[in-house]
Gaussian input, Z-matrix of N, CA and C with variables (Angstrom, degrees):
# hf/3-21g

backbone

0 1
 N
 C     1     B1
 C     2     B2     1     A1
 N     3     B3     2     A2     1     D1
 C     4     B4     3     A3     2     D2
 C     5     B5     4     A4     3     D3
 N     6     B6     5     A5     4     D4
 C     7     B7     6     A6     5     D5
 C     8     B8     7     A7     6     D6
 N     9     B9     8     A8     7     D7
 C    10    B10     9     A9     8     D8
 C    11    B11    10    A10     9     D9
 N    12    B12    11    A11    10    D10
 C    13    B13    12    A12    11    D11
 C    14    B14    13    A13    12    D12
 N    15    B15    14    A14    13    D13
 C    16    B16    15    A15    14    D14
 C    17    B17    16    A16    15    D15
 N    18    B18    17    A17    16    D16
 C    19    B19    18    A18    17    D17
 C    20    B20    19    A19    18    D18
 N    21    B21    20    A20    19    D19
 C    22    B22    21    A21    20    D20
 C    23    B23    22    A22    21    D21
 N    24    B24    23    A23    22    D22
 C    25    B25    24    A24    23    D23
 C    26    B26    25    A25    24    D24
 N    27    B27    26    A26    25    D25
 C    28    B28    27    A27    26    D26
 C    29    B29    28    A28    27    D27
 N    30    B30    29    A29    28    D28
 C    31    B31    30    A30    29    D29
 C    32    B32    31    A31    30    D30
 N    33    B33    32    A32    31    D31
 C    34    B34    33    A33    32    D32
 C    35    B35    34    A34    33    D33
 N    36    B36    35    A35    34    D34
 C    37    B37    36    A36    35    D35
 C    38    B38    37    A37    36    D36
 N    39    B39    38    A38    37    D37
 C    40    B40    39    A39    38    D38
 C    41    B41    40    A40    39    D39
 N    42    B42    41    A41    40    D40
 C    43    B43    42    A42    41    D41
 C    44    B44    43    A43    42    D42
 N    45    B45    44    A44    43    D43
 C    46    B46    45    A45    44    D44
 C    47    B47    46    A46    45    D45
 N    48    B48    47    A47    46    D46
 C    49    B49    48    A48    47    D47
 C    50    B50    49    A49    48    D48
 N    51    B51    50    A50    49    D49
 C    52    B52    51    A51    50    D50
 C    53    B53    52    A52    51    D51
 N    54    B54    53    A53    52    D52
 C    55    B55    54    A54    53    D53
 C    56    B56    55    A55    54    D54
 N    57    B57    56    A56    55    D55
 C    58    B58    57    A57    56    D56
 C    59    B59    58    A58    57    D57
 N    60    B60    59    A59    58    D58
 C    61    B61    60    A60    59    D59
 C    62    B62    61    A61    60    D60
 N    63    B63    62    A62    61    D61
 C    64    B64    63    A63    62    D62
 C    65    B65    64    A64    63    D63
 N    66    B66    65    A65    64    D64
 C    67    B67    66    A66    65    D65
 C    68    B68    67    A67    66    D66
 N    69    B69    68    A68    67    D67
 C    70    B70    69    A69    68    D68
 C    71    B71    70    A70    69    D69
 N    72    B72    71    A71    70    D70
 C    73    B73    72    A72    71    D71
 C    74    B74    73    A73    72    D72
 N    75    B75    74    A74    73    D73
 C    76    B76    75    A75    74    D74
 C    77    B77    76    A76    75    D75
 N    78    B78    77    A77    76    D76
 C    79    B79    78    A78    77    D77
 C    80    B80    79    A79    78    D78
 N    81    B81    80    A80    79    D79
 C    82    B82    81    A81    80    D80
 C    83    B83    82    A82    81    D81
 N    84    B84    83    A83    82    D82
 C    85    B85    84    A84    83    D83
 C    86    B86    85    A85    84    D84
 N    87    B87    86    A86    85    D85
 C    88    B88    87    A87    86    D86
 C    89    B89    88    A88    87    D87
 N    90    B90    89    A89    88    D88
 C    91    B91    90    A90    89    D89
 C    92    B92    91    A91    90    D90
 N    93    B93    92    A92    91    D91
 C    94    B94    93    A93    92    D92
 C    95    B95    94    A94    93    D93
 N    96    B96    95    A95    94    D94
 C    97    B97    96    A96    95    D95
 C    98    B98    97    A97    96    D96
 N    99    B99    98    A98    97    D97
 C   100   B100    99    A99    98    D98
 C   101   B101   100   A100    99    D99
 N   102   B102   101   A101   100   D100
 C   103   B103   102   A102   101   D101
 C   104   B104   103   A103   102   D102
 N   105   B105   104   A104   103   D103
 C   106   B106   105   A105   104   D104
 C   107   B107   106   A106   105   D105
 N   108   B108   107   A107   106   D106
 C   109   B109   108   A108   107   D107
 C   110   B110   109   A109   108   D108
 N   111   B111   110   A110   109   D109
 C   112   B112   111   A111   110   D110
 C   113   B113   112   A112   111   D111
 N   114   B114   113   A113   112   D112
 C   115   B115   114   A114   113   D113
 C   116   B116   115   A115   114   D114
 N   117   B117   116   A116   115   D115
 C   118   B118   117   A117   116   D116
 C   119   B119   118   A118   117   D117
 N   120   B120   119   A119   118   D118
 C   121   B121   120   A120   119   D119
 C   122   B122   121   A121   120   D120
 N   123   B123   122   A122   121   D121
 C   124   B124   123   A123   122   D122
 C   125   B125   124   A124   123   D123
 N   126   B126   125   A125   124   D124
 C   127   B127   126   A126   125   D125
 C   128   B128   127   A127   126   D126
 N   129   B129   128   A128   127   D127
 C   130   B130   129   A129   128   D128
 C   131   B131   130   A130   129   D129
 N   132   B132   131   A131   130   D130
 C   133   B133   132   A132   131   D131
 C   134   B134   133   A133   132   D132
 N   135   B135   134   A134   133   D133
 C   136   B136   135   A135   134   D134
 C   137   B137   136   A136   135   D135
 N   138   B138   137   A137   136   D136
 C   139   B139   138   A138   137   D137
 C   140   B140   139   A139   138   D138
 N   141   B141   140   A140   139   D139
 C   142   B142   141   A141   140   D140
 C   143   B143   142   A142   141   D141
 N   144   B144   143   A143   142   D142
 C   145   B145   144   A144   143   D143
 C   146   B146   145   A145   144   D144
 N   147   B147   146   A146   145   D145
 C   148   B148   147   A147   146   D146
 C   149   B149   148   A148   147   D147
 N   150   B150   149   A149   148   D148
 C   151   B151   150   A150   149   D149
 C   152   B152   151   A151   150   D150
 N   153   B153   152   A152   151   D151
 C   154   B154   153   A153   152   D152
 C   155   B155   154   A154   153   D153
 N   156   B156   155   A155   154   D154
 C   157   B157   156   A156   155   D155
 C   158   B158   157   A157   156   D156
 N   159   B159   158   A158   157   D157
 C   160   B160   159   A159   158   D158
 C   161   B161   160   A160   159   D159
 N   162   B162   161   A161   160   D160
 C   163   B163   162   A162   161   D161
 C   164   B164   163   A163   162   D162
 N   165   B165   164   A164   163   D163
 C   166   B166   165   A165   164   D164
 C   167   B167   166   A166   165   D165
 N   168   B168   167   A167   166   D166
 C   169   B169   168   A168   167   D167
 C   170   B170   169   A169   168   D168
 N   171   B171   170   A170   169   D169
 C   172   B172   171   A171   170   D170
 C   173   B173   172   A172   171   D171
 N   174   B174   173   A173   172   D172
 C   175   B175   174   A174   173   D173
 C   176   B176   175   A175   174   D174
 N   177   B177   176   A176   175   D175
 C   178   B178   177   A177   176   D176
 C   179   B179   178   A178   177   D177
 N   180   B180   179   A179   178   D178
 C   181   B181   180   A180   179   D179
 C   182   B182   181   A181   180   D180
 N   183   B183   182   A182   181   D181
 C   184   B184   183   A183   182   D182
 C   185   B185   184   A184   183   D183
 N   186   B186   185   A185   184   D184
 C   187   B187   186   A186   185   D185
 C   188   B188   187   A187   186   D186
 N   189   B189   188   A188   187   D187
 C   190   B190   189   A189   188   D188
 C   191   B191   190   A190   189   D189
 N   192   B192   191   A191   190   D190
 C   193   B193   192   A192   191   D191
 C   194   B194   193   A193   192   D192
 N   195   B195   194   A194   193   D193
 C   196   B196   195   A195   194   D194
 C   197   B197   196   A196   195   D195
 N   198   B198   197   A197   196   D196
 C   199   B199   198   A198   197   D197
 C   200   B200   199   A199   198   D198
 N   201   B201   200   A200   199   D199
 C   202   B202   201   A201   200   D200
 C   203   B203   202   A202   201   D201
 N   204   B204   203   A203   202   D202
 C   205   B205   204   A204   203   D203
 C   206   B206   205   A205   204   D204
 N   207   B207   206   A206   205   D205
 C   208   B208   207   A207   206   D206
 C   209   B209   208   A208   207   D207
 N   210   B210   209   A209   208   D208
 C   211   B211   210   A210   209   D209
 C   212   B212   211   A211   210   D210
 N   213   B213   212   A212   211   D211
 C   214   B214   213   A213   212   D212
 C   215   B215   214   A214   213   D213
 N   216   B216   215   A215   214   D214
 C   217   B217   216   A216   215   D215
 C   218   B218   217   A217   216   D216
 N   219   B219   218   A218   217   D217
 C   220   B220   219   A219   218   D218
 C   221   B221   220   A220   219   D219
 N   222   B222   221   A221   220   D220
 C   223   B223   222   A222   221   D221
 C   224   B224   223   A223   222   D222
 N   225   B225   224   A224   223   D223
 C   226   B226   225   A225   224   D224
 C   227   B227   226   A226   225   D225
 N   228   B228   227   A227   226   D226
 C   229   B229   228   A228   227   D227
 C   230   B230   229   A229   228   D228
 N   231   B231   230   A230   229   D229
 C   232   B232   231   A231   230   D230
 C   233   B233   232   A232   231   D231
 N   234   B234   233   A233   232   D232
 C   235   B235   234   A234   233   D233
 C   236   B236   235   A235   234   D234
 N   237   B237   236   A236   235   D235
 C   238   B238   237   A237   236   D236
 C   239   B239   238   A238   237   D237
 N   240   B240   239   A239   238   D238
 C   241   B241   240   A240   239   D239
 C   242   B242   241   A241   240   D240
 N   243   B243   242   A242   241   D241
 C   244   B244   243   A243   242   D242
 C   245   B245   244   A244   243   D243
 N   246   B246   245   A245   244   D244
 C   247   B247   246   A246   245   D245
 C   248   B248   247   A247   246   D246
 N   249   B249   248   A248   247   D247
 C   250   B250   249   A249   248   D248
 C   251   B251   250   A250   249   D249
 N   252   B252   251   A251   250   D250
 C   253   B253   252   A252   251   D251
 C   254   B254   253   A253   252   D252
 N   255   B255   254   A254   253   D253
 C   256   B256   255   A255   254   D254
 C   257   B257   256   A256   255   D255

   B1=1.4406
   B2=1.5261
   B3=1.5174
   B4=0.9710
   B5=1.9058
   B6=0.8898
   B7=1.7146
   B8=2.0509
   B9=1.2138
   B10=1.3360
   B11=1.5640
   B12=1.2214
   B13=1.7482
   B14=1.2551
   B15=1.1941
   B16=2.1979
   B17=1.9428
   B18=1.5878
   B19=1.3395
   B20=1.9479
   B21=0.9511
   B22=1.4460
   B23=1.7531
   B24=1.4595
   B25=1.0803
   B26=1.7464
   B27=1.3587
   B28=1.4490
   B29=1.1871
   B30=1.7633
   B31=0.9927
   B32=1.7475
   B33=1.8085
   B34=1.5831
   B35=1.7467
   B36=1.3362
   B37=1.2521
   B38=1.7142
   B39=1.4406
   B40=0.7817
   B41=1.5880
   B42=1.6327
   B43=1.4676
   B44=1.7579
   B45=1.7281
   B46=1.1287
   B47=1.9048
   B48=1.4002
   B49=1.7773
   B50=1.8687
   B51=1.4320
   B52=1.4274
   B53=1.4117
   B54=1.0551
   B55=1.2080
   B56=1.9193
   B57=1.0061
   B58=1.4291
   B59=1.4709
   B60=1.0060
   B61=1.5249
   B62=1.7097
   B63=0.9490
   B64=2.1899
   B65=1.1166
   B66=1.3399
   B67=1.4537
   B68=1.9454
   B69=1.3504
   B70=1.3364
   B71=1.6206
   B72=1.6320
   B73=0.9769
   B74=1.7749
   B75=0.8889
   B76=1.6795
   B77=1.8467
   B78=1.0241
   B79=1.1218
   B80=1.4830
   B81=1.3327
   B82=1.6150
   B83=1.6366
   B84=1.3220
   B85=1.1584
   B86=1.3502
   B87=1.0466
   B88=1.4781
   B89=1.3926
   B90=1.4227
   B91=1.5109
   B92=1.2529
   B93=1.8015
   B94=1.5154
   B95=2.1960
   B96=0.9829
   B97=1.5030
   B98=1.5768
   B99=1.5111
   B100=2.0338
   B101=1.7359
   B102=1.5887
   B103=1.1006
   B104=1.5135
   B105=1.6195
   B106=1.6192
   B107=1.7588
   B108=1.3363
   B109=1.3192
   B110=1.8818
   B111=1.5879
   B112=1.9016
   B113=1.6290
   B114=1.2456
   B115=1.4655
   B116=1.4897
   B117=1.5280
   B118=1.4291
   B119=1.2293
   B120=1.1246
   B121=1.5219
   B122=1.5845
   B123=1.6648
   B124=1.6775
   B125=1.3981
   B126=1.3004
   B127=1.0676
   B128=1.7530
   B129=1.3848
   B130=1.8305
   B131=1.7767
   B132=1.0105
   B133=1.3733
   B134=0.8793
   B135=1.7841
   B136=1.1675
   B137=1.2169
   B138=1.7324
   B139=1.2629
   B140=1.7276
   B141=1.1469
   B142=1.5589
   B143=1.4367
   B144=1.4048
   B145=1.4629
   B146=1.7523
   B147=1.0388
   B148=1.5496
   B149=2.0145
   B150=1.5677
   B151=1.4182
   B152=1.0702
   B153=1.6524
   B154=1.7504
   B155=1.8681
   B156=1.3818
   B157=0.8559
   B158=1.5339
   B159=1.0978
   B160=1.5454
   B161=1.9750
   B162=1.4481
   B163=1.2778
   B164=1.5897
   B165=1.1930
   B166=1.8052
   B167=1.0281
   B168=1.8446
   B169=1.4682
   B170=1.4780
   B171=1.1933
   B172=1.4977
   B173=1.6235
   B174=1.3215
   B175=1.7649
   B176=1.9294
   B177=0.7206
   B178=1.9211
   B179=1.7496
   B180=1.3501
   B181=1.7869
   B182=1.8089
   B183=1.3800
   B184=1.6164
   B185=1.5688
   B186=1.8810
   B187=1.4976
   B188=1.2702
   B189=1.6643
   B190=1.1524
   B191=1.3211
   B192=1.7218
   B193=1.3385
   B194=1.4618
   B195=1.4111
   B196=1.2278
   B197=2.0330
   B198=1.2918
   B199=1.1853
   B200=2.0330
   B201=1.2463
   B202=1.5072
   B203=1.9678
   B204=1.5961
   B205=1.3724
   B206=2.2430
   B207=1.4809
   B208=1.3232
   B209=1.8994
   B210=1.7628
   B211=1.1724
   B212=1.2631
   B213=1.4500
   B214=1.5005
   B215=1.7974
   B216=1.6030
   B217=1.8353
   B218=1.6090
   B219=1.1502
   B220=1.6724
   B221=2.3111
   B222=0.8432
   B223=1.6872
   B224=1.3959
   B225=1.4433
   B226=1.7730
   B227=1.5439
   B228=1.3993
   B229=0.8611
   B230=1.8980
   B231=1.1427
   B232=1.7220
   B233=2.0344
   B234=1.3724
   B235=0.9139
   B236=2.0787
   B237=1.4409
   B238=1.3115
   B239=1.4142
   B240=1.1557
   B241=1.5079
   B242=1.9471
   B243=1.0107
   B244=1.5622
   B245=1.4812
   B246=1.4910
   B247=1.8235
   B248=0.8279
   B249=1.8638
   B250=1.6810
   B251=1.3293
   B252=1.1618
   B253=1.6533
   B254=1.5055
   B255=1.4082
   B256=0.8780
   B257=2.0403
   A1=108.87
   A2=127.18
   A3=131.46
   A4=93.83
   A5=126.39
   A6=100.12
   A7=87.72
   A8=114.20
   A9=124.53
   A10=104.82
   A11=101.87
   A12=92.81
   A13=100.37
   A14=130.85
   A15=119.88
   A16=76.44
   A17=72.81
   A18=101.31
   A19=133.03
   A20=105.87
   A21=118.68
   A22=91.23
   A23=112.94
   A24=107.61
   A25=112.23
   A26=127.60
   A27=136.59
   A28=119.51
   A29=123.99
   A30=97.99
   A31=108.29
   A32=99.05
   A33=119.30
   A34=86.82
   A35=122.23
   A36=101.12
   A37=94.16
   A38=158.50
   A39=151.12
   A40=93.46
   A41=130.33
   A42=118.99
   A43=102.90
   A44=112.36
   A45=107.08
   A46=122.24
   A47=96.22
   A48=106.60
   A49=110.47
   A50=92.27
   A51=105.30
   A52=95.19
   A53=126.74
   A54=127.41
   A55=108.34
   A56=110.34
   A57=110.90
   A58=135.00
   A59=92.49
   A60=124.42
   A61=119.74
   A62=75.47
   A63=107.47
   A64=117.06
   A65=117.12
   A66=104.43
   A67=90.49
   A68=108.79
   A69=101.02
   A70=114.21
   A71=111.99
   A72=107.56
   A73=103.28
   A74=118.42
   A75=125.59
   A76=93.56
   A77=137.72
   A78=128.29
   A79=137.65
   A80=101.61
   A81=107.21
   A82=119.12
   A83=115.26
   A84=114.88
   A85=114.22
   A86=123.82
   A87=119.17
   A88=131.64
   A89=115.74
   A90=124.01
   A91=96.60
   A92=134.23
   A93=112.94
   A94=74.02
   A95=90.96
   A96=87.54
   A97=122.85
   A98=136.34
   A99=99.14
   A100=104.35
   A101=105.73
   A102=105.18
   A103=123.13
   A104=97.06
   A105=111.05
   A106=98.42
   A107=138.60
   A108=146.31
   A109=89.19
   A110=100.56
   A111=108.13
   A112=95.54
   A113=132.06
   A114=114.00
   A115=78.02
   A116=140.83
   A117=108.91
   A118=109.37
   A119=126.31
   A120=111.54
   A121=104.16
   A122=110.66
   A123=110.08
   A124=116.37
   A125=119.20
   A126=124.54
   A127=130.32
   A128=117.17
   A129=111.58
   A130=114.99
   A131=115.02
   A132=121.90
   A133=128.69
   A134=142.57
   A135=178.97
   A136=137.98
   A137=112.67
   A138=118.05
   A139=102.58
   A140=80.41
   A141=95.94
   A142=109.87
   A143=135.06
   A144=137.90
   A145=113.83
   A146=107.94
   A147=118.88
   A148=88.95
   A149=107.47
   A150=113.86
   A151=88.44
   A152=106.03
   A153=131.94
   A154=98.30
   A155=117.17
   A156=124.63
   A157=104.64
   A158=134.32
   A159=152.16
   A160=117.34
   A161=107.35
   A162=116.35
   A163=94.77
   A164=126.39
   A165=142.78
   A166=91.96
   A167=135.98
   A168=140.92
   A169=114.86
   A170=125.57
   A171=114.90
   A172=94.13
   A173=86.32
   A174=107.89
   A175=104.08
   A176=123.25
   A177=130.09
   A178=88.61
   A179=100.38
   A180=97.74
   A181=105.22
   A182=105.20
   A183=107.19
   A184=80.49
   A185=86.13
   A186=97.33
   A187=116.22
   A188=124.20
   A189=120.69
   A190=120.61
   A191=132.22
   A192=141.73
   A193=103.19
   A194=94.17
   A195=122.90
   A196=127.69
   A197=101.01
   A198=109.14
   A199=117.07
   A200=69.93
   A201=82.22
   A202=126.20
   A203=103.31
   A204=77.98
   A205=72.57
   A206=114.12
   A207=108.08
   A208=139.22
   A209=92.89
   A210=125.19
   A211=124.24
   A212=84.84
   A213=111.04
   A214=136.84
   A215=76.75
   A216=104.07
   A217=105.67
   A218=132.52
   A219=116.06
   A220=68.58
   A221=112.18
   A222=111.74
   A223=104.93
   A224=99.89
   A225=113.47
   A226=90.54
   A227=142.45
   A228=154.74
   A229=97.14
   A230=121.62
   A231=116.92
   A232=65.44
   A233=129.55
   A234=142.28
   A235=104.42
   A236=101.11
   A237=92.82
   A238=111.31
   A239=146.98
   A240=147.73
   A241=85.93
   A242=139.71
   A243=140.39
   A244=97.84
   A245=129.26
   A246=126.07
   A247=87.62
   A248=133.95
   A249=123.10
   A250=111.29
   A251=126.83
   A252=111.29
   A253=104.91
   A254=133.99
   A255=167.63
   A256=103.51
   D1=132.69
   D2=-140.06
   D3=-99.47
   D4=142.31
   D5=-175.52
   D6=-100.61
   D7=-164.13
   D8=-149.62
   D9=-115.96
   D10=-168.12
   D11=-179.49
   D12=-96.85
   D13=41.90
   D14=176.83
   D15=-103.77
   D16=162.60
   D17=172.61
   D18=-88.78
   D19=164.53
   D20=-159.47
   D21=-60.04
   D22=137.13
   D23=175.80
   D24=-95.72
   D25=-22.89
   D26=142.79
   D27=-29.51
   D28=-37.50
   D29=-155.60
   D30=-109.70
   D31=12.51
   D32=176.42
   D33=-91.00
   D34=-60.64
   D35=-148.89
   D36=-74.91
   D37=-11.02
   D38=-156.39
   D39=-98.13
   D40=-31.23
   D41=-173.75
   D42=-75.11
   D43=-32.50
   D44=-169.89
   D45=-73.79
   D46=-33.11
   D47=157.38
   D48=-39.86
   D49=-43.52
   D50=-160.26
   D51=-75.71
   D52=-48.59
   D53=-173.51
   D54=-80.36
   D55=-10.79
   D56=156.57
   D57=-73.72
   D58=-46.10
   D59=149.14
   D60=-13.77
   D61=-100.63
   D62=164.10
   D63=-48.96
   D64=-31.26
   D65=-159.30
   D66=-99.13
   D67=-31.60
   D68=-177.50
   D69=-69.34
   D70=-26.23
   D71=-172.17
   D72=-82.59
   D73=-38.92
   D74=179.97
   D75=-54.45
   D76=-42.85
   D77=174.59
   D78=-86.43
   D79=-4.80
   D80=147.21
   D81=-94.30
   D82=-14.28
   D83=169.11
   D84=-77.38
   D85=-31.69
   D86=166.33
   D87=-86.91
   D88=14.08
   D89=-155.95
   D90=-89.89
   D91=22.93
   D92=-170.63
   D93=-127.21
   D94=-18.20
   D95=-172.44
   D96=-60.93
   D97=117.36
   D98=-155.97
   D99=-70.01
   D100=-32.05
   D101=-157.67
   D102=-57.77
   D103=-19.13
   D104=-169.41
   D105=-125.11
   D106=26.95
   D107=-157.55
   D108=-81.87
   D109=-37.54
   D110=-164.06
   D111=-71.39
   D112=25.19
   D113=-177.28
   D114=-120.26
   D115=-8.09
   D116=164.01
   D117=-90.15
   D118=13.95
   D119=-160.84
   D120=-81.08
   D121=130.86
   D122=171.32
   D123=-172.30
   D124=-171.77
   D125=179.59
   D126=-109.25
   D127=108.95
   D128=-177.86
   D129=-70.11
   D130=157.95
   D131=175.84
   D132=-174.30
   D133=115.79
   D134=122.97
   D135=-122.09
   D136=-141.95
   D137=-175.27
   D138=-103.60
   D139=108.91
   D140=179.34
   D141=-73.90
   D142=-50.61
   D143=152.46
   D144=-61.44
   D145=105.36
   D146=-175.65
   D147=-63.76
   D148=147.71
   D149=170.09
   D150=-105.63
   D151=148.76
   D152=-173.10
   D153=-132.97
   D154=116.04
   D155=176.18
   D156=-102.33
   D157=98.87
   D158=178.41
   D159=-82.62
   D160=93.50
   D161=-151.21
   D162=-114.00
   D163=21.76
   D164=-170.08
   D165=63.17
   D166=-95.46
   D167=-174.94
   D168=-53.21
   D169=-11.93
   D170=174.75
   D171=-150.85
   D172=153.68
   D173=-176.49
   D174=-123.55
   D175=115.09
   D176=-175.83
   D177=-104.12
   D178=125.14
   D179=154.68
   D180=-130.33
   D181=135.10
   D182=-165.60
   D183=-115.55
   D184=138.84
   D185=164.58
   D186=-161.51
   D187=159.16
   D188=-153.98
   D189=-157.11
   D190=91.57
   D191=-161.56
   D192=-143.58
   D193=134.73
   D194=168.85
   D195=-136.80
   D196=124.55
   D197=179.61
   D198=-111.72
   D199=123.67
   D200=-171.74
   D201=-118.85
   D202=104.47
   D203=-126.02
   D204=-127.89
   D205=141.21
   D206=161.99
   D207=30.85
   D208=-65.84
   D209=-175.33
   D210=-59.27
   D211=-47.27
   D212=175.22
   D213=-61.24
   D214=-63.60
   D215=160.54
   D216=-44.10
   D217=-28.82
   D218=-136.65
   D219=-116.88
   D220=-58.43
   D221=159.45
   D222=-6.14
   D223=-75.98
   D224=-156.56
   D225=-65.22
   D226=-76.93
   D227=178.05
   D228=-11.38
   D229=-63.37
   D230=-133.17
   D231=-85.99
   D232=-77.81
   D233=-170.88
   D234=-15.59
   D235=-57.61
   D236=175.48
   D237=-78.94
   D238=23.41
   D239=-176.06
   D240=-126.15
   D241=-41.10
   D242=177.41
   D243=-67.23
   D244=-34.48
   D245=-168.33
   D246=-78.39
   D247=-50.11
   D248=-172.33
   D249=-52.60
   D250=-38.34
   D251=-166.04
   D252=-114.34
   D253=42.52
   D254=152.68
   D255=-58.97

C-alpha cells in the first residue's frame, strides 16, 4: 500500500525532541549571561516524591519531571517551521 504525499510523522516528532534538546540546552548555557538569563526562564512538573515499589528481591522507583522552560519552546517552534520546509 502506497502511503500518500504527507509527510513522515518520525521525522516531525524526531526534529521536535531535537529541537527540545537544544533549545533547553542553549538555555542553561546561557543562564549566567543577564542579557540572555530569560531563555531559562520556566516551569518544572511532576512527581516530586519518587514512588518506590518494595517487592523484597526487587525495589522499582518510578519517577517523573519535566522542565519546560523558554529555550525550549522557541526549539519546538523553529524545529516545526524547519519540518515545514522540509
Amino acid at each position: 500500500m502506497a502511503r500518500g504525499a504527507g509527510k513522515n510523522n518520525w521525522a516531525l516528532f524526531l526534529l521536535v525532541l531535537a529541537g527540545i534538546v537544544i533549545g533547553s540546552f542553549i538555555a542553561q548555557a546561557t543562564a549566567g549571561i543577564s542579557a540572555l538569563s530569560w531563555l531559562n526562564y520556566g516551569q518544572h512538573f511532576g512527581i516530586t516524591k519518587p514512588l518506590i515499589l518494595d517487592l523484597g528481591i526487587l525495589v522499582l522507583t518510578f519517577g517523573f519531571k519535566i522542565k519546560i522552560t523558554i529555550g525550549s519552546i522557541i526549539g519546538i517552534l523553529i524545529a516545526t517551521i524547519i519540518y515545514h520546509f522540509i
